[in-house]
C-alpha positions in Angstrom: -8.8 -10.2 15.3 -7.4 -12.3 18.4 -4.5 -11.1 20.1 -2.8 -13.2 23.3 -4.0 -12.1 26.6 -1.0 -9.6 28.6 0.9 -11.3 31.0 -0.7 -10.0 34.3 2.7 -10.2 36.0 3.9 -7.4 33.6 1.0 -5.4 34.5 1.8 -5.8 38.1 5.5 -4.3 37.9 4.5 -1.7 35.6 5.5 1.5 38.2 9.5 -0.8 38.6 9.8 -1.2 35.1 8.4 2.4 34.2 11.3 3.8 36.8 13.9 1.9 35.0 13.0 3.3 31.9 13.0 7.0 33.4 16.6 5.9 34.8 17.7 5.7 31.3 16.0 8.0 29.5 15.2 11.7 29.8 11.8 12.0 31.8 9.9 13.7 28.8 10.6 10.5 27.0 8.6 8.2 28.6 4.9 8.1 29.0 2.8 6.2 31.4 -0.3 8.2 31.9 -3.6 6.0 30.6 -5.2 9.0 28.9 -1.5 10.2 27.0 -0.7 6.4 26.2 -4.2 6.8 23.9 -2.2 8.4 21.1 -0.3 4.9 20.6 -3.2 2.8 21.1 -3.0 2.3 17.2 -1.8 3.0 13.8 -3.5 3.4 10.4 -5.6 0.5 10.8 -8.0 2.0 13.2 -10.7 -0.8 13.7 -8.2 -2.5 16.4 -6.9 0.1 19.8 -5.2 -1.4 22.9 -3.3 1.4 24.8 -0.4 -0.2 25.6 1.7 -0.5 29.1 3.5 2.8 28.4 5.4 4.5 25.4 9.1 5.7 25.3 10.7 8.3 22.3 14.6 8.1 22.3 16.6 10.2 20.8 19.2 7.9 19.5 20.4 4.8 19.3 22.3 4.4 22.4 19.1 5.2 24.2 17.4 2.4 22.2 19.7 0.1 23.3 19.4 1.2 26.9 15.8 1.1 26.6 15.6 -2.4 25.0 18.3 -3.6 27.3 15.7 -2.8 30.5 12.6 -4.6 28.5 14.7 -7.8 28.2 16.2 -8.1 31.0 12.1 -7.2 32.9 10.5 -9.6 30.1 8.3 -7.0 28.5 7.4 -7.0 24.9 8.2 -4.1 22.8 6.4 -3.1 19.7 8.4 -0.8 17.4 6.7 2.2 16.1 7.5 4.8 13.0 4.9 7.6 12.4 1.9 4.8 12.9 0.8 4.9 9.2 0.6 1.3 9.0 -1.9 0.2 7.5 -1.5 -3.7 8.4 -2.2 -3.3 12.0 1.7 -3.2 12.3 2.1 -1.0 15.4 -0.5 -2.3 16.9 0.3 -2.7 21.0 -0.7 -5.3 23.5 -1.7 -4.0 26.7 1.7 -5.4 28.5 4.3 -3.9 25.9 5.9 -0.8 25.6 5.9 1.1 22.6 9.2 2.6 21.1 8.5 5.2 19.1 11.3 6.8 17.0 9.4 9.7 15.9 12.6 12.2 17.8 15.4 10.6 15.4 14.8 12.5 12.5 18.4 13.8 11.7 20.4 13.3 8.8 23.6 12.2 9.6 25.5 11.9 6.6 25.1 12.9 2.9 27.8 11.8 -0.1 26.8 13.2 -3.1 30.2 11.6 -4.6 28.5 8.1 -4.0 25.2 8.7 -4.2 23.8 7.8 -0.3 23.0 9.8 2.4 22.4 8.5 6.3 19.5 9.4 8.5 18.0 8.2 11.9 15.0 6.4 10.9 12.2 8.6 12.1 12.6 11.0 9.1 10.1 11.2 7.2 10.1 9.6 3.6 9.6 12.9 2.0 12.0 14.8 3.6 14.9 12.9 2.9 14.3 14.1 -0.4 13.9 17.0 0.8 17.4 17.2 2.4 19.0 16.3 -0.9 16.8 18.4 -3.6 19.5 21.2 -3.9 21.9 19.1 -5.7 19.2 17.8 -7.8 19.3 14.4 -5.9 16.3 12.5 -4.8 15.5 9.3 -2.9 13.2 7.1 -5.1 10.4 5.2 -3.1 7.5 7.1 -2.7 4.7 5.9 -0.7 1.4 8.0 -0.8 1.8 8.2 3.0 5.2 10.1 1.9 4.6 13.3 3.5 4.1 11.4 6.9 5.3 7.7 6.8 9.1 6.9 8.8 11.7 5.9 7.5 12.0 3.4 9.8 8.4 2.0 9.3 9.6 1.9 5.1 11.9 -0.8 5.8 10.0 -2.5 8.7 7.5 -3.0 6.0 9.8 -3.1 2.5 7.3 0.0 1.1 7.3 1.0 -2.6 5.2 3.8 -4.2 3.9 4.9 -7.2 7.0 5.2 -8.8 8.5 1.7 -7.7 7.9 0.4 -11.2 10.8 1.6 -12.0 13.2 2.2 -9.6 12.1 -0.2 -6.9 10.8 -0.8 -3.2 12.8 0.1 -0.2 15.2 -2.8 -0.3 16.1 -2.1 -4.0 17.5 1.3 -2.2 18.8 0.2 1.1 22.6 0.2 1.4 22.8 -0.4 5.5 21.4 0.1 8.7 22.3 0.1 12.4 20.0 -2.3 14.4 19.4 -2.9 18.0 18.6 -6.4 18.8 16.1 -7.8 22.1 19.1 -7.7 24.3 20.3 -4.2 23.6 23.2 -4.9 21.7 24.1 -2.5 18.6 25.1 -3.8 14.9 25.6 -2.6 11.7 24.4 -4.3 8.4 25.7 -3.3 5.1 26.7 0.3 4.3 27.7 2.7 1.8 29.4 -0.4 -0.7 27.2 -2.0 -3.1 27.2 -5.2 -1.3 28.1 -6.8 1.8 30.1 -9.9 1.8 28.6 -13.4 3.4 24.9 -13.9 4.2 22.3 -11.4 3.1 21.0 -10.2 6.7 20.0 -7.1 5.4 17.6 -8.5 3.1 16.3 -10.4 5.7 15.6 -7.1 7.9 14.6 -5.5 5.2 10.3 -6.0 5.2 10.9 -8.4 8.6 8.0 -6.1 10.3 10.3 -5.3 13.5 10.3 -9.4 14.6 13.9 -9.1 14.5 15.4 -5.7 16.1 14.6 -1.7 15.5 16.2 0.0 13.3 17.8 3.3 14.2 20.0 4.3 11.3 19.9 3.8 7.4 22.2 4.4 5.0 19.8 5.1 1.7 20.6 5.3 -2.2 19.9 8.5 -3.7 19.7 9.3 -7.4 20.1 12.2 -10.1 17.1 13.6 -10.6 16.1 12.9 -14.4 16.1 15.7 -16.8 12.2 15.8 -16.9 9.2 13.6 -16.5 5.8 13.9 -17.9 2.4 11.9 -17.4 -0.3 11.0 -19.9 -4.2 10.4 -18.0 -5.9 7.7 -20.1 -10.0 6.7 -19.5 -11.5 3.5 -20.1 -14.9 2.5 -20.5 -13.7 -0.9 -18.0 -11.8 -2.1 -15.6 -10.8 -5.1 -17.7 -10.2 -2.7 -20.6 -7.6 -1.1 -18.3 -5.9 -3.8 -16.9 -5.3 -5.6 -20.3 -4.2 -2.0 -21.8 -1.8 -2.4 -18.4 -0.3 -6.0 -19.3 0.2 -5.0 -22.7 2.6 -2.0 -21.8 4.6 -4.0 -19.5 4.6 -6.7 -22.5 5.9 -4.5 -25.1 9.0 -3.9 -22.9 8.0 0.2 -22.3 9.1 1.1 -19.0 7.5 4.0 -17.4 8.1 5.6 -13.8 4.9 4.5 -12.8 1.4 3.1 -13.9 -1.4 4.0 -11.8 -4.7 2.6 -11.7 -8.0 4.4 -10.4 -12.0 3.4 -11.0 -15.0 4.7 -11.3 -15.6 5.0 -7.6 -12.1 6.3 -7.0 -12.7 8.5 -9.7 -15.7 10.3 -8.5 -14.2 10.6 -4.8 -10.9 11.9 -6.0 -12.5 14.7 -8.2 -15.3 15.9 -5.8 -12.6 16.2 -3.1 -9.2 17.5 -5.0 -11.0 18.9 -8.7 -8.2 17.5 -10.4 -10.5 17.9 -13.7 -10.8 13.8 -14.4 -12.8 12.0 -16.6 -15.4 10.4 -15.2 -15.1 7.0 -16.5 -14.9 3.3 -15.7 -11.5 3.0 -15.2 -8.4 5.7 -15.3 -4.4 4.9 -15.9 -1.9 7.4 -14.7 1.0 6.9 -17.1 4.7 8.6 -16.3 7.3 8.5 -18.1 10.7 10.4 -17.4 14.4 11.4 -19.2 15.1 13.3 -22.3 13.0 15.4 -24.2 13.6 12.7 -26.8 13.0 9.7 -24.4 9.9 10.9 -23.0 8.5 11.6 -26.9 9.3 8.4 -27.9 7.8 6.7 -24.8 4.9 8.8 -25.0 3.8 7.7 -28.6 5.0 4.1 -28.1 2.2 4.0 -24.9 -0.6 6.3 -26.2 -0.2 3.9 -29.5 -0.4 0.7 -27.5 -3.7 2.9 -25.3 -5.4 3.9 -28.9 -5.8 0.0 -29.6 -8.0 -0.7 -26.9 -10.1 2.5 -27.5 -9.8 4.9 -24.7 -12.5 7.3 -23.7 -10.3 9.9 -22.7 -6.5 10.8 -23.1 -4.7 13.3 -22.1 -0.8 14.0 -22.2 0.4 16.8 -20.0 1.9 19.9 -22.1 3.3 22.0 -18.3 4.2 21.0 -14.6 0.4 22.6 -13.6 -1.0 20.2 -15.8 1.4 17.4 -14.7 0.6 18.5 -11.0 -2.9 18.3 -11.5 -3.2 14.9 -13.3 -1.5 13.3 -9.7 -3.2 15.0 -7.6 -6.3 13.2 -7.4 -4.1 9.7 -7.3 -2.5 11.5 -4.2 -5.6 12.4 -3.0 -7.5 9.2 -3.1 -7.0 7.7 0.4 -7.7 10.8 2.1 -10.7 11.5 -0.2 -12.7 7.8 0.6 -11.7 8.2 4.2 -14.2 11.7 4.1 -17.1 9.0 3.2 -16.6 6.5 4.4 -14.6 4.2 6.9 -12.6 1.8 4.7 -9.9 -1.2 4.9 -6.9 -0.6 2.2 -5.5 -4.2 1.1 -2.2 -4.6 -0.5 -2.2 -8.1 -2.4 0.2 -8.3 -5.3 -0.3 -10.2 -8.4 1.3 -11.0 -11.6 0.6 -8.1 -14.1 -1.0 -10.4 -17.0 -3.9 -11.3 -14.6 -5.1 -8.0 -13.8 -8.0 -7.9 -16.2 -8.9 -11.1 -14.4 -8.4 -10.5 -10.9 -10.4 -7.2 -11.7 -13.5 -9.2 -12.5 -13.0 -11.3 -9.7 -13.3 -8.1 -7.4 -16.4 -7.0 -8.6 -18.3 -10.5 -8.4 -17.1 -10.4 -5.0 -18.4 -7.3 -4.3 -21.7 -8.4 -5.4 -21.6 -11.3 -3.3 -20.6 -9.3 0.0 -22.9 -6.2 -0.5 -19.8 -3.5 0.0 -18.6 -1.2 -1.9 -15.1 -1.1 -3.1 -12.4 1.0 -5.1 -9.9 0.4 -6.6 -6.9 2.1 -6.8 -3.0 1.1 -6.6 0.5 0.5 -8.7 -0.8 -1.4 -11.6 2.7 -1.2 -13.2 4.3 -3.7 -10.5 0.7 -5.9 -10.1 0.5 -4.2 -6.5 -3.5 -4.1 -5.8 -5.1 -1.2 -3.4 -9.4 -2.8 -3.1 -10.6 0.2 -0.4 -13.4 -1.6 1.0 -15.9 0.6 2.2 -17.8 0.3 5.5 -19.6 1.5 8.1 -18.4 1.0 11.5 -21.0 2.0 13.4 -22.9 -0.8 11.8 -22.9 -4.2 13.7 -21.2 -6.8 11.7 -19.9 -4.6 9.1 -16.7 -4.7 10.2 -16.5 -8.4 10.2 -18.1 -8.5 6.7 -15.4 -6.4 5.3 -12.4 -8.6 6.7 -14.0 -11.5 5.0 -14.0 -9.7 1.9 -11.1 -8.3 2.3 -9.7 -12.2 3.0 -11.2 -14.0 -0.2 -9.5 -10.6 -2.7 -6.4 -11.7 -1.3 -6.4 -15.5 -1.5 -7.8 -14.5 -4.7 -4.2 -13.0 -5.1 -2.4 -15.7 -4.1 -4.1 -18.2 -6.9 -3.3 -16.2 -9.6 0.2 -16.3 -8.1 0.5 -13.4 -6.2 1.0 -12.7 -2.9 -0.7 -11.6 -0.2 1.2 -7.9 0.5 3.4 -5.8 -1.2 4.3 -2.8 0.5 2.3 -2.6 3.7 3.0 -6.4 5.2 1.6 -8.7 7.1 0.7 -7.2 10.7 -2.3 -8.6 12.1 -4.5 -7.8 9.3 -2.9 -10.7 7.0 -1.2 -12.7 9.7 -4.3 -15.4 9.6 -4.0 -15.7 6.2 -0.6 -16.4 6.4 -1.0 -20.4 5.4 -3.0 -19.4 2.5 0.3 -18.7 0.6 2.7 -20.6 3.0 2.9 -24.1 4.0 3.7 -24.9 7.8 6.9 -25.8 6.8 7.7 -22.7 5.2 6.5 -20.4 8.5 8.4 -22.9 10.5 11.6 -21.5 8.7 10.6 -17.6 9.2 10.1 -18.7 12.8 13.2 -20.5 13.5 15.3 -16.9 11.9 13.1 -15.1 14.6 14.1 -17.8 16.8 18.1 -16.6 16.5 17.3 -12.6 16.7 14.7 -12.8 19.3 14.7 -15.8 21.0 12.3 -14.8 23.9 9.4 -13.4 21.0 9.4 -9.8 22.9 9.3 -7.7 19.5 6.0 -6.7 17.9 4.2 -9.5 19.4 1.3 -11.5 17.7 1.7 -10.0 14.1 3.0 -11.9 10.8 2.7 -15.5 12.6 -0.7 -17.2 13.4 -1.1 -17.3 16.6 -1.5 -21.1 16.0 1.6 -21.5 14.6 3.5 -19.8 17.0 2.4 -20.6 19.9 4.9 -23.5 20.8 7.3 -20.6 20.6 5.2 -18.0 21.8 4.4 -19.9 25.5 7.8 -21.2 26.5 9.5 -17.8 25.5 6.5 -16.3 27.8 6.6 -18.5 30.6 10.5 -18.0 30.7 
């Protein structure tokens, strides 16, 4: 994967523009030593590392600004950074930026139970924002399976979802507001505790914008009632196609479950060797959760497992207790963690319309015949959100390649079936060429020109989402300036 050469002037000032940083921050929060500046050398998506110039970890906002303020005004990229789950090559530094980790702002700020939000710096962790608002039976509703790790912050940098998105949506569906800090250091707030701002929608345009347009410190975020109970039903198929049409025909009979979860044979046998979550081991597996009343989850229940009897499972099996419940997600929690014990692995994230699954399900496996790689399937079938985990070894010469263009032809697969090319984990660099597979120049030309207005000089997260081709003519004068 190309990424642009660092500007050798940068590296020449690095000790002035590492003392300006210590002038504004507290010396523990910046770090400049080669071997310490490792850690950040990537995120999730491990086959790319470039340690970058140094790293700094405010502790609030106003130290984000004074920090972003200094990289402006010196000309140095900066490259945003959550917990470094991505998965897209997201956080991935150049060797002349500095990394701005927010990893230290993990307080909550504000919680209104009355109307239904709660306000946290955006290094918390997904998972315990619910856990700050459990007590009063109150969650916060996207769950990625990252959860127990991923920031806040990287949630709406990348517009994440989860397995129970089906129903209650991705992170924009539950973002109310958040304080920014633009290029130049300045500080702004978008949205907030109302249902709607007035005028143009800029927080849907921060919302999954990848950190090309500011860092986000604070976020005002939707919380719910927790429902009165939920329960899951495991269902085994002797296909994946057989799955995937049992899938579309759920979604078609206008049943809405929490969550629809799709694992295969490979999955399957990984998951249950690693968590002994007592699967079948079949072709193809559906998670199926349904929540409410006593009454609504009965009636939901039979509705699905009719609709699941007509396509002749293999196995079924409805949870009766919360161990049972428990044990039915924990191999589906388990998953990523499991493959990555056997192998090395690239998750995708193309999305695609629910009624093609059985097709784009075949199209997988011819694929993996033709490429010689083993993958797994396993991802949010309710919402069309695809997880392929190609499987690699990257010790092996040209394996690594061989995966990417695997990896490239499932997701313009994606696209013409009318998909798209991510759903939760974005663009980064891992997508970024395949960017004019779905768009047409004109249509990047617009994204550019709205990065154009927030970051005129191109310093945040540089070389993801755009090809380099395309951006270029922006890229250079913005440099050379």
């Amino acid at each position: 994967m190309e990424m642009p050469s660092p500007n050798p002037m940068i590296l020449a000032r690095k000790t002035t523009i590492v003392d300006r940083l210590r002038a504004v921050l507290p010396d523990d929060a910046v770090i400049d030593d080669e071997t310490e500046t490792r850690a950040y050398e990537c995120d999730a998506l491990t086959a790319y590392r470039c340690p970058p110039l140094a790293a700094v970890l405010p502790s609030s906002t106003e130290e984000v600004a004074a920090v972003l303020k200094v990289c402006f005004e010196e000309g140095v990229p900066v490259v945003p950074r959550g917990s470094g789950t991505s998965l897209a090559g997201g956080a991935l530094p150049t060797a002349d930026c500095i990394i701005l980790g927010v990893a230290k702002m993990n307080q909550v700020l504000e919680t209104d139970y009355e109307n239904r939000f709660v306000r946290v710096q955006t290094g918390r962790t997904n998972l315990s924002v619910t856990g700050a608002v459990e007590e009063e039976d109150f969650f916060y509703a996207p769950d990625p399976s990252s959860q127990l790790a991923c920031a806040i912050a990287g949630n709406i940098a990348m517009n994440s979802g989860g397995a129970h998105c089906l129903k209650y949506g991705v992170t924009t569906n539950n973002l109310l507001g958040v304080t920014m800090v633009t290029m130049e250091g300045d500080v702004v707030e978008i949205g907030g505790a109302h249902l709607d701002a007035a005028g143009l929608d800029l927080l849907g345009v921060i919302c999954g914008s990848e950190g090309q347009l500011g860092v986000v410190t604070e976020a005002t975020l939707r919380i719910l009632r927790k429902p009165e109970g939920a329960r899951p039903v495991l269902v085994g198929f002797d296909s994946n196609e057989v799955a995937g049409q049992c899938v579309s025909d759920i979604i078609k009979a206008g049943v809405l479950p929490v969550a629809i979860e799709f694992m295969d044979r490979p999955i399957i046998e990984i998951a249950e060797k690693f968590a002994q979550a007592g699967y079948p081991l079949c072709e193809a597996l559906l998670i199926i959760e349904v929540e409410g009343s006593e009454d609504e989850i009965q009636a939901q229940l039979k509705r699905i497992i009719e609709i699941a009897e007509t396509h002749h499972p293999v196995a079924l099996k409805e949870s009766s207790n919360p161990a049972e419940s428990a044990a039915i997600w924990l191999g589906r929690k388990s998953a990523f963690g499991a493959v990555g014990q056997v192998a090395d692995y690239m998750c995708l994230d193309g999305t695609i319309p629910v009624s093609t699954l059985p097709a784009v399900l075949k199209g997988i496996q011819d694929l993996e015949k033709k490429y010689g790689l083993r993958v797994g399937n396993v991802f949010h079938a309710g919402d069309g959100n695809m997880h392929p985990l190609i499987m690699f070894d990257a010790n092996k010469p040209g394996d690594l390649e061989l995966c990417e263009a695997f990896g490239a032809d499932i997701l313009k697969l994606c696209v013409e079936v009318g998909g798209c090319l991510t759903g939760e984990h974005g663009v980064g660099i891992e997508k970024r060429d395949l960017m004019l597979a779905q768009y047409t120049a004109d249509d990047l030309d617009i994204q550019m020109a709205v990065k154009d207005v927030f970051d005129p000089q191109w310093l945040l997260n540089p070389a993801k989402v755009f090809p380099l081709t395309s951006s270029d003519s922006r890229r250079a004068p913005a440099i050379a300036a």
